[in-house]
C-alpha positions as CSV (number, residue, x, y, z in Angstrom):
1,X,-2.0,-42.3,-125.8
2,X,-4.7,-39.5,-124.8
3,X,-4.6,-38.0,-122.0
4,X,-8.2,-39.4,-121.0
5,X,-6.8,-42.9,-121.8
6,X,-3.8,-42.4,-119.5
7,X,-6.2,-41.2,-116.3
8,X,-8.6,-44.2,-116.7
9,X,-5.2,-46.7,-116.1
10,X,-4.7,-45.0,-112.8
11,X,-6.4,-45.6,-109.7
12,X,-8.8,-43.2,-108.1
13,X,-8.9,-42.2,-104.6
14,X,-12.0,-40.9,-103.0
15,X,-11.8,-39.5,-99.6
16,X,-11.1,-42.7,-96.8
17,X,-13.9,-44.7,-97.7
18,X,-14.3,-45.4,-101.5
19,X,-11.4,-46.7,-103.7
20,X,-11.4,-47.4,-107.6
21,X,-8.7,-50.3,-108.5
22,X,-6.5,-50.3,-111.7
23,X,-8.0,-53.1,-114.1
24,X,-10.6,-53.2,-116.9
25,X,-13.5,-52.5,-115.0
26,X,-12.7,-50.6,-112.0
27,X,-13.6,-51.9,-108.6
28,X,-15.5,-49.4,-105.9
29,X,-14.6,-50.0,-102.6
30,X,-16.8,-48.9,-100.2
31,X,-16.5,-48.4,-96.4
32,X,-19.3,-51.1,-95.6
33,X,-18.3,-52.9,-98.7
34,X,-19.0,-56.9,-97.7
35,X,-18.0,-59.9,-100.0
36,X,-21.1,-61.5,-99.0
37,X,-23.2,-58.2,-99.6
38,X,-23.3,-56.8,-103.6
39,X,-22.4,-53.3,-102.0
40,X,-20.0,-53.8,-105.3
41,X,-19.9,-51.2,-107.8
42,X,-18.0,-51.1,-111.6
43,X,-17.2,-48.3,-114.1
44,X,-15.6,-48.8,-117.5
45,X,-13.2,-45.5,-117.7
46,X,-13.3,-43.3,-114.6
47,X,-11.2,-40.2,-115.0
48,X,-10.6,-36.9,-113.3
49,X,-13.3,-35.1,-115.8
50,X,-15.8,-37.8,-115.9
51,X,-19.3,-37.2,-114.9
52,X,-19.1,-39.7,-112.2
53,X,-15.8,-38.2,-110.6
54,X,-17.8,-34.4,-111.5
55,X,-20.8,-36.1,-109.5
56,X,-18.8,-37.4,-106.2
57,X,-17.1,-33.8,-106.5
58,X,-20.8,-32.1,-106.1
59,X,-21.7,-34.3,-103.1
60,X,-18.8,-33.4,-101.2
61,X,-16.3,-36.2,-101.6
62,X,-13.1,-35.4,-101.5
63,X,-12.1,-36.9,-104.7
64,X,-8.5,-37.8,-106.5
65,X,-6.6,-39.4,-108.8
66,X,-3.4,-41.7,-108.3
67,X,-1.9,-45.0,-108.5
68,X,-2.2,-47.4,-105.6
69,X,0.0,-50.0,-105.1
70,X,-0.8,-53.5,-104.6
71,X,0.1,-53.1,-100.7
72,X,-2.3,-50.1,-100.3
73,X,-5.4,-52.1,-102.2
74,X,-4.3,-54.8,-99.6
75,X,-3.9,-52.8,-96.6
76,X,-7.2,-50.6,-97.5
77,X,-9.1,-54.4,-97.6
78,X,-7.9,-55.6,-94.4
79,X,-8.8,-52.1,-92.8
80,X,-11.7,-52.8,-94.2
81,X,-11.9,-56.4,-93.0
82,X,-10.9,-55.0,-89.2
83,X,-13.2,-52.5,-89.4
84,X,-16.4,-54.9,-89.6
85,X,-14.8,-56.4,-86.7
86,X,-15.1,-53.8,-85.2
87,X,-11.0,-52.4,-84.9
88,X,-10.5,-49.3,-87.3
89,X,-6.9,-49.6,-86.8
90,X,-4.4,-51.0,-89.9
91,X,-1.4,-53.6,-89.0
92,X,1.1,-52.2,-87.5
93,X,-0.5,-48.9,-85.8
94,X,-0.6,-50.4,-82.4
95,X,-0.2,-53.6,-80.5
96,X,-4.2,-53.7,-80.3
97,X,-4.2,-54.7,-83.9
98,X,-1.4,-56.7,-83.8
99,X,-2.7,-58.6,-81.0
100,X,-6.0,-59.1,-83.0
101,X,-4.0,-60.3,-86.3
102,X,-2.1,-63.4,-84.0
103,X,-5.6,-64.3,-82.2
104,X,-6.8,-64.7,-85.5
105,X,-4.0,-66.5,-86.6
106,X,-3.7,-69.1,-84.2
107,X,-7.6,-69.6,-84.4
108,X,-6.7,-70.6,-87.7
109,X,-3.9,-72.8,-86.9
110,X,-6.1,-74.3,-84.2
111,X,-8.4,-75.5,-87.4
112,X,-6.4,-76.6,-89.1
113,X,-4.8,-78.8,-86.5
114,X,-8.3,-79.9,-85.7
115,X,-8.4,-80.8,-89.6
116,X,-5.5,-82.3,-89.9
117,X,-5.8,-84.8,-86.8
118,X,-9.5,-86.0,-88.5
119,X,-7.6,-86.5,-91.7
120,X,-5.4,-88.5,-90.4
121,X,-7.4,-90.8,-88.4
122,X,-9.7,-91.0,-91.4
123,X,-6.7,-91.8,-93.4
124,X,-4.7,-94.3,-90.9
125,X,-5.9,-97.4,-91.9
126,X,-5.6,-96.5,-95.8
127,X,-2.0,-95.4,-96.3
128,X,-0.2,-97.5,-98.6
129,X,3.1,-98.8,-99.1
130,X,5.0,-97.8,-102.2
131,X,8.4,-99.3,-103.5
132,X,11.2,-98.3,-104.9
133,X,13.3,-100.3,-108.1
134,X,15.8,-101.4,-105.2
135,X,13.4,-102.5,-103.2
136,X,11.2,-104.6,-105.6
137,X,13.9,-106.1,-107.1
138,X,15.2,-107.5,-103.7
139,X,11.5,-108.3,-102.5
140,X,11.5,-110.6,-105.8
141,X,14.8,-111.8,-105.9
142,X,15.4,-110.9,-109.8
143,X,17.6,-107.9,-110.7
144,X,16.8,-104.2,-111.6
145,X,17.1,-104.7,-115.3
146,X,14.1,-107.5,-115.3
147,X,11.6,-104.8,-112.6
148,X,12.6,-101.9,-115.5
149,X,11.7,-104.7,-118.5
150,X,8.8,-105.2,-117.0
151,X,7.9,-101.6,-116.4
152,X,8.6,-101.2,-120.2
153,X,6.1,-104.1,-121.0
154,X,3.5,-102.6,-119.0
155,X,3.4,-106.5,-117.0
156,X,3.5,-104.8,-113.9
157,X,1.6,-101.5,-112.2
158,X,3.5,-98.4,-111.3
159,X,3.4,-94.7,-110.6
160,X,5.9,-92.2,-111.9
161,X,6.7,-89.5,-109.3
162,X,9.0,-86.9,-109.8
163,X,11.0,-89.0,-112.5
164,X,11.2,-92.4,-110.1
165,X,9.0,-95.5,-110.0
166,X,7.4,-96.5,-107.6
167,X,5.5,-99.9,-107.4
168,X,2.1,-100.4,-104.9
169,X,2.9,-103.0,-102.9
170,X,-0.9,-104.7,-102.8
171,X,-1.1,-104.1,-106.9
172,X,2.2,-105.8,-106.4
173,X,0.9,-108.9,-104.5
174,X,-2.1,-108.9,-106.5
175,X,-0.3,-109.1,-110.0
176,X,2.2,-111.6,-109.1
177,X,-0.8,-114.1,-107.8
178,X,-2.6,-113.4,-111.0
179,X,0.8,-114.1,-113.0
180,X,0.8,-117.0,-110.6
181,X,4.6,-117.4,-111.2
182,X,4.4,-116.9,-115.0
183,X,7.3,-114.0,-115.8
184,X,7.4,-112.8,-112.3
185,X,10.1,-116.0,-111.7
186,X,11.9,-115.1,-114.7
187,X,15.3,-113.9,-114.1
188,X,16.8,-111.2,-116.5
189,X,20.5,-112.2,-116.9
């Protein structure tokens, strides 16, 4: 592998502000970079001698090359993140920061309680009642062998989940009225 080739896998660093990811196009992160903003900018092979790297060099960044590892991409983002909030500080620098990372977690688990209790009342009246082979076959009266020959014939509806049948109690009702006695009084023995 040439040495050019070997420095465009590698990460580059410029100064505190602007970061180049590992990957097939490299990713520029910029100090007011914004998802919702195309501040966003790519460059095939970036290298030590490149002209863009000879170009940030003339402008006065302070420019370098290394590896960053996945924990530095995500720490430099959520700097990032904090400092359009308007905190500068990373995780873990002081209890300012820390204090801001649990406010915005428990905002977050505020929605999502919020979520979950409009779910639920949406959901109340509309939760069904599944069966088991045990329990069909002692709702019917006929023995686990005839609910599995069934299954097998396709005469009734079920669900497989996780390598277990289980049988909806109204498809249930509404099969044995349509058989209207027919195999569902059979016995299997």
């Amino acid at each position: 592998m040439s040495k050019n080739r070997k420095e465009s896998q590698e990460s580059v660093l410029i100064g505190n502000d602007v970061y180049l990811s590992k990957g097939d196009y490299t990713r520029g992160f910029i100090s007011d970079w914004n998802p919702s903003k195309s501040t966003r900018w790519f460059a095939r092979h970036v290298h030590s001698n490149s002209v863009l790297m000879k170009y940030l060099r003339a402008v006065g960044y302070r420019v370098g090359t290394r590896r960053l590892s996945s924990e530095m991409v995500h720490l430099i983002e959520w700097r990032n993140y904090l400092r359009d909030e308007g905190d500068s500080s990373i995780p873990g620098d002081s209890s300012d920061s820390l204090g801001r990372v649990l406010s915005i977690l428990e905002s977050i688990s505020e929605r999502l309680s919020q979520v979950e209790d409009k779910l639920a009342s949406v959901l109340e009246g509309k939760q069904e009642r599944f069966l088991s082979v045990d329990e069909l076959s002692a709702l019917l009266r006929v023995s686990q062998r005839c609910v599995y020959r069934w299954v097998a014939d396709n005469t009734i509806p079920f669900v497989k989940l996780n390598g277990r049948l289980l049988f909806s109690f109204s498809e249930i009702q509404q099969t044995m009225k349509v058989k209207s006695g027919g195999q569902a009084s059979q016995s299997a023995d």
